[in-house]
N, CA, C and O atoms as a Maestro MAE file, in Angstrom:
{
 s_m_m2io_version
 :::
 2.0.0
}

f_m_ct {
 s_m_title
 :::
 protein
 m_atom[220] {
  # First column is atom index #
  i_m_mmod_type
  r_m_x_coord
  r_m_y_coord
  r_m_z_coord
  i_m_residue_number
  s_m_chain_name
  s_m_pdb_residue_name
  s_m_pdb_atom_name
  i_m_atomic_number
  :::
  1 25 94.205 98.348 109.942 1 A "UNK " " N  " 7
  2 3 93.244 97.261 109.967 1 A "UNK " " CA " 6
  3 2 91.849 97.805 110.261 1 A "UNK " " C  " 6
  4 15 91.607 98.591 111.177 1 A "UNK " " O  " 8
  5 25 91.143 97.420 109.585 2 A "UNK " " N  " 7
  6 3 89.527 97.115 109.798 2 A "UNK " " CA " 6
  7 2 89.238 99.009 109.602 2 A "UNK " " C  " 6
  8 15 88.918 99.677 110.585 2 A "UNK " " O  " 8
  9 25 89.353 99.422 108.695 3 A "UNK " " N  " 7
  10 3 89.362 100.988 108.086 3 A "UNK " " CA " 6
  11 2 87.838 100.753 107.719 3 A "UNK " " C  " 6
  12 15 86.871 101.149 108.371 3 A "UNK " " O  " 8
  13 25 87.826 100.145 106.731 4 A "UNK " " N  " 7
  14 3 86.181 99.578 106.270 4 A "UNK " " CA " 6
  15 2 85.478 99.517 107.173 4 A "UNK " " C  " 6
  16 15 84.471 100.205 107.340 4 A "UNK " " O  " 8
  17 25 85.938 98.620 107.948 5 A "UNK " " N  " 7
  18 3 84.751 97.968 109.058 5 A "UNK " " CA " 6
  19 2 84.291 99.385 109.584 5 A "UNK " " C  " 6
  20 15 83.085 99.584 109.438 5 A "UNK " " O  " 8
  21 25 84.882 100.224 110.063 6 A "UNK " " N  " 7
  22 3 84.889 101.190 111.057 6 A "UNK " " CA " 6
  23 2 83.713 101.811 110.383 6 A "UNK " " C  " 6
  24 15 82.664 101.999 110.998 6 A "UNK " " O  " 8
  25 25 83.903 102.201 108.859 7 A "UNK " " N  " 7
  26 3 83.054 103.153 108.018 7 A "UNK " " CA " 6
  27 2 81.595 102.760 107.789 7 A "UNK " " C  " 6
  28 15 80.820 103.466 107.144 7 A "UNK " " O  " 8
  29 25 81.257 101.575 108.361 8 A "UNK " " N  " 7
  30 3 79.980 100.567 108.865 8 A "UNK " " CA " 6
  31 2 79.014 101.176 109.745 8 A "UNK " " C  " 6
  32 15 77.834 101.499 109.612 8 A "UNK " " O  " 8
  33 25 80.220 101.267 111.089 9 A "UNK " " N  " 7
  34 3 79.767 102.407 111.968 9 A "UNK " " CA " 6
  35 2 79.201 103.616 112.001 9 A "UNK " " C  " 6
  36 15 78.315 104.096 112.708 9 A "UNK " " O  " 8
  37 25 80.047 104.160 110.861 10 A "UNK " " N  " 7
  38 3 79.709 105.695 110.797 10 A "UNK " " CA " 6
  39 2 78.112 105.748 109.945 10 A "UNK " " C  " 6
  40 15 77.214 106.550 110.204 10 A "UNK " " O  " 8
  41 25 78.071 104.694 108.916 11 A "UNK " " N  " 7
  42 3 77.112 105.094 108.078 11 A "UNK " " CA " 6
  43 2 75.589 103.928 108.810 11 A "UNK " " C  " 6
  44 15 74.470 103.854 108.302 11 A "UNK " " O  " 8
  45 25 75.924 103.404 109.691 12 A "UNK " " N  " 7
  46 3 74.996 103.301 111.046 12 A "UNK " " CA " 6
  47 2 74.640 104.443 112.087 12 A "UNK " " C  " 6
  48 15 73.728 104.492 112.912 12 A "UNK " " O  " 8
  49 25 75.435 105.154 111.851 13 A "UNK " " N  " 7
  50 3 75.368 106.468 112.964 13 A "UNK " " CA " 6
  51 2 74.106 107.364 112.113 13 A "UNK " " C  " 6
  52 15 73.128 107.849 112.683 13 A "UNK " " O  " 8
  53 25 74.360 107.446 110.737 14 A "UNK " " N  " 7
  54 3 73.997 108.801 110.192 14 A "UNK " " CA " 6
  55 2 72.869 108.144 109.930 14 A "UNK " " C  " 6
  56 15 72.025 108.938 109.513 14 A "UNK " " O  " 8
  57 25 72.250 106.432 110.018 15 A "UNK " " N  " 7
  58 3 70.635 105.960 109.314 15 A "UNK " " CA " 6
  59 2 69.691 106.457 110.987 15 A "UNK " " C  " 6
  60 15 68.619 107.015 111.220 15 A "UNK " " O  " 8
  61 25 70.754 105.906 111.799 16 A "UNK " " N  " 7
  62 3 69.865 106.224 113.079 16 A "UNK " " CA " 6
  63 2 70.585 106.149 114.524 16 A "UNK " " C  " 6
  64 15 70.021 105.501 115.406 16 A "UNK " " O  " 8
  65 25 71.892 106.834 114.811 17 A "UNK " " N  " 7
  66 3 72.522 107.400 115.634 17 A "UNK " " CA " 6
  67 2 72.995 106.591 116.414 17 A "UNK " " C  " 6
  68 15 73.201 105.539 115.810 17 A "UNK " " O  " 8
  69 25 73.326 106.520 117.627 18 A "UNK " " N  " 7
  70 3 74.117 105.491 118.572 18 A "UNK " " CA " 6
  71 2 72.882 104.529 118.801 18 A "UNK " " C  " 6
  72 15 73.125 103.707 119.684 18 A "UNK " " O  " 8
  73 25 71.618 104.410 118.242 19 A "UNK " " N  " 7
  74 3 70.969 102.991 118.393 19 A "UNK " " CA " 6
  75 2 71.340 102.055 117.474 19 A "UNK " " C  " 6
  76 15 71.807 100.989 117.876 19 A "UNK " " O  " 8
  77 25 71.197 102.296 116.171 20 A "UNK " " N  " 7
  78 3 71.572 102.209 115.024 20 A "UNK " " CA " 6
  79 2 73.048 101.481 115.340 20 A "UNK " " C  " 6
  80 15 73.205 100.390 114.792 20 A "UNK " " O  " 8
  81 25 74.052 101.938 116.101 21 A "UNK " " N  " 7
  82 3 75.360 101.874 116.149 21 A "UNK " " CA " 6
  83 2 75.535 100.271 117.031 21 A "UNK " " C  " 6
  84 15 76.119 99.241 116.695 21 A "UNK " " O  " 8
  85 25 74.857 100.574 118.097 22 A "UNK " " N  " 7
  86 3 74.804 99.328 119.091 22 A "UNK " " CA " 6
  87 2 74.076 98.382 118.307 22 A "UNK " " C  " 6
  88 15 74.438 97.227 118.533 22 A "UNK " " O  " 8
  89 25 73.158 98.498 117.450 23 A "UNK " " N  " 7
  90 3 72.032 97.065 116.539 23 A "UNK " " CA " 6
  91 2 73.312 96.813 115.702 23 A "UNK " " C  " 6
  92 15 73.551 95.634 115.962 23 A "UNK " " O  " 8
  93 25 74.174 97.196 114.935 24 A "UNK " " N  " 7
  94 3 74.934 96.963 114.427 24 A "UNK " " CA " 6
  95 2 76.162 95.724 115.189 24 A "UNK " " C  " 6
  96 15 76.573 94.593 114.930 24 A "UNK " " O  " 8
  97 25 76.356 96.679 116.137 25 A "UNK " " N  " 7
  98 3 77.668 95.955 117.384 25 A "UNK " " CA " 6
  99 2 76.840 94.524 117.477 25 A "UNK " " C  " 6
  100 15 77.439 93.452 117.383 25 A "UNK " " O  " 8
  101 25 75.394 94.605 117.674 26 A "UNK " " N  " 7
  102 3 74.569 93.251 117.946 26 A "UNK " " CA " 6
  103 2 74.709 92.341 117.101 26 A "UNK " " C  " 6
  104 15 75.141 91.213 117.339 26 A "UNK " " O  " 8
  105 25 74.268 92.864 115.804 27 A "UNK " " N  " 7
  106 3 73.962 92.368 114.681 27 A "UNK " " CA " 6
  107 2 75.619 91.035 114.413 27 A "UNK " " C  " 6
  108 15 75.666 89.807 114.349 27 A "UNK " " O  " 8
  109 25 76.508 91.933 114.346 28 A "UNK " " N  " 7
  110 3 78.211 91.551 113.794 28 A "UNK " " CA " 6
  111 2 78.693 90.711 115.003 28 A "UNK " " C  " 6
  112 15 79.479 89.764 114.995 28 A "UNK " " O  " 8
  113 25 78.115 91.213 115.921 29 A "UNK " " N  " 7
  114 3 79.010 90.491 117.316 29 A "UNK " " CA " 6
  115 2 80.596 90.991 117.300 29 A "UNK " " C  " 6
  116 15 81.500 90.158 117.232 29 A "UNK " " O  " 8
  117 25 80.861 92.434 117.368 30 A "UNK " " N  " 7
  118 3 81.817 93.337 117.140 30 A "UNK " " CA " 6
  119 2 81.676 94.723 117.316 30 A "UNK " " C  " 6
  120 15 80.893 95.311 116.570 30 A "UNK " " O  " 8
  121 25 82.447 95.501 118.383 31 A "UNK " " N  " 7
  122 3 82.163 96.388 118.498 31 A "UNK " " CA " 6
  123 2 82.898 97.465 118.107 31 A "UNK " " C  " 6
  124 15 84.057 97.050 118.115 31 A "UNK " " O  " 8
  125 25 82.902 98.661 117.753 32 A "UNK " " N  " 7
  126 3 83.320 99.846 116.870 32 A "UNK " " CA " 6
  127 2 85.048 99.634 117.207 32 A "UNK " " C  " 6
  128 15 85.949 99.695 116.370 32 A "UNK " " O  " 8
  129 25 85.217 99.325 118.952 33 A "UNK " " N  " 7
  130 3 86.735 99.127 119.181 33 A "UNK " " CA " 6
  131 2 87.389 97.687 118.378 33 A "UNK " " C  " 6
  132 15 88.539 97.634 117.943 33 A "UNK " " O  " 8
  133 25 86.600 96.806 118.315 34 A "UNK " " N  " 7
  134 3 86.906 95.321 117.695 34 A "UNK " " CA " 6
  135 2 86.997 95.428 116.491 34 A "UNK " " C  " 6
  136 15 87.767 94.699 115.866 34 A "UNK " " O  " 8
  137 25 86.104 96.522 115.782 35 A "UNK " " N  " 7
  138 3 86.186 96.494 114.319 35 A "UNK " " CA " 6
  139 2 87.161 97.047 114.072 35 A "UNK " " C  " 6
  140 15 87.831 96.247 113.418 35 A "UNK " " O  " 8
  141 25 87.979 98.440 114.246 36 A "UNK " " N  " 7
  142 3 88.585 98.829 114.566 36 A "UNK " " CA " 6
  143 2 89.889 98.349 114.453 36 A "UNK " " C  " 6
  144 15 90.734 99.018 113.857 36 A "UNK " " O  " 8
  145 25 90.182 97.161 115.006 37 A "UNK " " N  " 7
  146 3 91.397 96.317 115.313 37 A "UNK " " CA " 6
  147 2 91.253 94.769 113.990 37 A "UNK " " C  " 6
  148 15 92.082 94.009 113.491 37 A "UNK " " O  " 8
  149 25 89.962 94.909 113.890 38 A "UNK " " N  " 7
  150 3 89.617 93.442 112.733 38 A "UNK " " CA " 6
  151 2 90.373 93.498 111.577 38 A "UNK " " C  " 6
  152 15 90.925 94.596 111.513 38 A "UNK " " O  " 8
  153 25 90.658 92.724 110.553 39 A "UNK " " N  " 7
  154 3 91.466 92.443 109.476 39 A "UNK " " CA " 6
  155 2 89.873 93.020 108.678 39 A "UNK " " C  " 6
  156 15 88.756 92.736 109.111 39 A "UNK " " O  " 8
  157 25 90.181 93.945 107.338 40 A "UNK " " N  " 7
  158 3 89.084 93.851 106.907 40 A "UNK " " CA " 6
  159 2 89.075 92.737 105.249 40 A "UNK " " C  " 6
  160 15 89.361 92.925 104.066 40 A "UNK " " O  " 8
  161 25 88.456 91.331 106.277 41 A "UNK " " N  " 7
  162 3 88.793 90.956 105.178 41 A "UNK " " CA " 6
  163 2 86.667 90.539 104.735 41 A "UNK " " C  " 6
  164 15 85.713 90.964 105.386 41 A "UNK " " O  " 8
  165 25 86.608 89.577 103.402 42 A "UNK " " N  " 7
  166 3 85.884 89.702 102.746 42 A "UNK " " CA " 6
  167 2 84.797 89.390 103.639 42 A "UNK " " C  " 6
  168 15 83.719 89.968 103.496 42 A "UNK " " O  " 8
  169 25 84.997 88.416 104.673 43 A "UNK " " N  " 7
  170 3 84.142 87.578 105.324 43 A "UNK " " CA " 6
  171 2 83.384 88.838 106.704 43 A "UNK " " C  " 6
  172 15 82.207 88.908 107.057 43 A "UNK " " O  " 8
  173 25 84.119 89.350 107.011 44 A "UNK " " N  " 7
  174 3 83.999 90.359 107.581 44 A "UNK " " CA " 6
  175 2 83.182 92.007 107.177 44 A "UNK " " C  " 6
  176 15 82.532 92.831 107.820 44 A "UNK " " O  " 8
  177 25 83.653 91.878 105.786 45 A "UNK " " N  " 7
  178 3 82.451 93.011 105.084 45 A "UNK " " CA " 6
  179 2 81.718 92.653 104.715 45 A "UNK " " C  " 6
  180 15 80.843 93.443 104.361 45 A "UNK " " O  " 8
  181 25 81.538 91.418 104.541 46 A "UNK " " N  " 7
  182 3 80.590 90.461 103.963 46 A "UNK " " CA " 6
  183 2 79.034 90.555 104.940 46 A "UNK " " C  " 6
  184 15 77.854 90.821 104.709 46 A "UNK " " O  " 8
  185 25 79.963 90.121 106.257 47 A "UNK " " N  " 7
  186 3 78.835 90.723 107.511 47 A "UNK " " CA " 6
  187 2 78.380 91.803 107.723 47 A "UNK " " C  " 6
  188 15 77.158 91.916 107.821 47 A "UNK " " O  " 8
  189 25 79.301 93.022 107.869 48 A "UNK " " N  " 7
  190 3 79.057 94.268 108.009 48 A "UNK " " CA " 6
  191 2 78.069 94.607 106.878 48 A "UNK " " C  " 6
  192 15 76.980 94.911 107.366 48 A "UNK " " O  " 8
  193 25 78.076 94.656 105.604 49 A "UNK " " N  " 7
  194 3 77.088 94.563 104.644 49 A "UNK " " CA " 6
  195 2 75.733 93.956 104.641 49 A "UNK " " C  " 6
  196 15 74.833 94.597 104.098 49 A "UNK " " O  " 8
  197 25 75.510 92.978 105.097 50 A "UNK " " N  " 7
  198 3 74.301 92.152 105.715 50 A "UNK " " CA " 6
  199 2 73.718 92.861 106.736 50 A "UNK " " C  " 6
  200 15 72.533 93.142 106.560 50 A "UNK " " O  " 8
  201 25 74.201 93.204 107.694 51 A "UNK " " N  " 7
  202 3 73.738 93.864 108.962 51 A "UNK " " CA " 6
  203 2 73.407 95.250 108.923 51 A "UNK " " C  " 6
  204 15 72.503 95.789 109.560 51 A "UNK " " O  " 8
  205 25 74.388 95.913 107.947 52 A "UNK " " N  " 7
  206 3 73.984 97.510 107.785 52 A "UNK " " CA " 6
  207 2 72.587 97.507 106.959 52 A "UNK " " C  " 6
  208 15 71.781 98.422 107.130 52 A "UNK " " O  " 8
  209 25 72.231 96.012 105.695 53 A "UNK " " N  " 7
  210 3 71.191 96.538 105.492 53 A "UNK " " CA " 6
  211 2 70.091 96.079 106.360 53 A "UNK " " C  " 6
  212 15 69.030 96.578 105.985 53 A "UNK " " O  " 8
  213 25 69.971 95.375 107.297 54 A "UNK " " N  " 7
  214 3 69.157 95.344 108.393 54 A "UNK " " CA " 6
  215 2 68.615 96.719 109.049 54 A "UNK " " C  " 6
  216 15 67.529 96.889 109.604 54 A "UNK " " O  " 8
  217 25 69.471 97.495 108.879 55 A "UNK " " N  " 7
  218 3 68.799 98.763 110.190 55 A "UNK " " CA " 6
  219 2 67.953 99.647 109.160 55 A "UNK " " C  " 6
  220 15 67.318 100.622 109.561 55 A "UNK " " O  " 8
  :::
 }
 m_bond[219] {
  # First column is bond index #
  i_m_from
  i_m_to
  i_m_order
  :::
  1 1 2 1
  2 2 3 1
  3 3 4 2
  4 3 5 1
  5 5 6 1
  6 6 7 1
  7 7 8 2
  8 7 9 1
  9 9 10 1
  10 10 11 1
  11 11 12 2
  12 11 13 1
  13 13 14 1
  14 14 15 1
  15 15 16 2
  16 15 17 1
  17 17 18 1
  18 18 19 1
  19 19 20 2
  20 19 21 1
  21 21 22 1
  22 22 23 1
  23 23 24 2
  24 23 25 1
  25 25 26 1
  26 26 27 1
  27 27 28 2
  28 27 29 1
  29 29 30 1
  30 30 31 1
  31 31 32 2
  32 31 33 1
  33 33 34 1
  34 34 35 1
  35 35 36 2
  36 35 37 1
  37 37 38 1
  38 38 39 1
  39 39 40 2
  40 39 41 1
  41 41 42 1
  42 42 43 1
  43 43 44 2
  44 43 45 1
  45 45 46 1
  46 46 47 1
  47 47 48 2
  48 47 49 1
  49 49 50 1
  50 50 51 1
  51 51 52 2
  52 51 53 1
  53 53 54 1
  54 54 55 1
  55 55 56 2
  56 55 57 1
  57 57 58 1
  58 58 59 1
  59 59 60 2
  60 59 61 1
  61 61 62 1
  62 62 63 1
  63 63 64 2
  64 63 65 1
  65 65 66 1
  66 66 67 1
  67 67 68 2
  68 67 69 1
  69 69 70 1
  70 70 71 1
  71 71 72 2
  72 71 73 1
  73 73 74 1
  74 74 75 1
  75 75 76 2
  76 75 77 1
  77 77 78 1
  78 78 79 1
  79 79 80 2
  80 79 81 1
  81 81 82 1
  82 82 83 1
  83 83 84 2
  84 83 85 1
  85 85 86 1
  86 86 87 1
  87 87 88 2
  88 87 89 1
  89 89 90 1
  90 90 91 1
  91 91 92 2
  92 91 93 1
  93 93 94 1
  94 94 95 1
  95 95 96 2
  96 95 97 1
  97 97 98 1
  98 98 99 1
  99 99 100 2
  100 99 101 1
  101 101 102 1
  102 102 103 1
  103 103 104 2
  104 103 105 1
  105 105 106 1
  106 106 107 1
  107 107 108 2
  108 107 109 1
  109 109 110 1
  110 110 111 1
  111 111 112 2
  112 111 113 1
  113 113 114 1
  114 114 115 1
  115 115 116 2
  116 115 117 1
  117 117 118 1
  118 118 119 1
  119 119 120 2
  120 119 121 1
  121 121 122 1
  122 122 123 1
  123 123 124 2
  124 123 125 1
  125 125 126 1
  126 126 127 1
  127 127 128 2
  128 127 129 1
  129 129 130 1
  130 130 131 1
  131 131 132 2
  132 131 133 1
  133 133 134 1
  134 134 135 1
  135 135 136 2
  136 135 137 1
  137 137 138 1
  138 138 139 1
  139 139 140 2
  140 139 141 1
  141 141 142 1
  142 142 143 1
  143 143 144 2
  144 143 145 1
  145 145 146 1
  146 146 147 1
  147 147 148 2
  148 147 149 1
  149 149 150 1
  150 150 151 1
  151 151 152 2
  152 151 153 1
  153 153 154 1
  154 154 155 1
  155 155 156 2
  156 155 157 1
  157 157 158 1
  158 158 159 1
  159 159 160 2
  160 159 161 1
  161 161 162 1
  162 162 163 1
  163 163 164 2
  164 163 165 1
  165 165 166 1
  166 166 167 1
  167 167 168 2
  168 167 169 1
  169 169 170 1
  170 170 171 1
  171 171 172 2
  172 171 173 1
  173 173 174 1
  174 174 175 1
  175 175 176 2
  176 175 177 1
  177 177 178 1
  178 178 179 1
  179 179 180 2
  180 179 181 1
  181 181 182 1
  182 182 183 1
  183 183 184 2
  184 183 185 1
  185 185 186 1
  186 186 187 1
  187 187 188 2
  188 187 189 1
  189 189 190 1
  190 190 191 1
  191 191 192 2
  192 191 193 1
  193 193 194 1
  194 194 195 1
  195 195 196 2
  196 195 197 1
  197 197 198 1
  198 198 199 1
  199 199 200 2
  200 199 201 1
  201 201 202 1
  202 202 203 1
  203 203 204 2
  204 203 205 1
  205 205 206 1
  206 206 207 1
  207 207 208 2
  208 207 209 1
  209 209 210 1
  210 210 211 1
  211 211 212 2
  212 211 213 1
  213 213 214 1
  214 214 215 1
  215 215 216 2
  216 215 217 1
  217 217 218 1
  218 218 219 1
  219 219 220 2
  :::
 }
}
């Protein structure tokens, strides 16, 4: 579960490192452990997609 979501994280890490990572956690209201465990379903990348292009 939540394989995708996780890969959100990572490519938040590499735009701008563990700040980047936490604006993200903000952004989703989910954190790397929650995503982690999340279903990755559409509604959910749907967000992660919105928010990654925020940073």
């Amino acid at each position: 579960m939540g394989t995708r979501l996780v890969v959100f994280f990572d490519q938040a890490e590499k735009k701008g490192g563990i700040g980047a990572q936490v604006k993200l956690a903000m952004l989703t209201k989910m954190s790397s452990k929650k995503a982690a465990d999340a279903p990755d379903s559409l509604e959910n990348i749907k967000l992660f997609e919105e928010s990654i292009a925020k940073l």
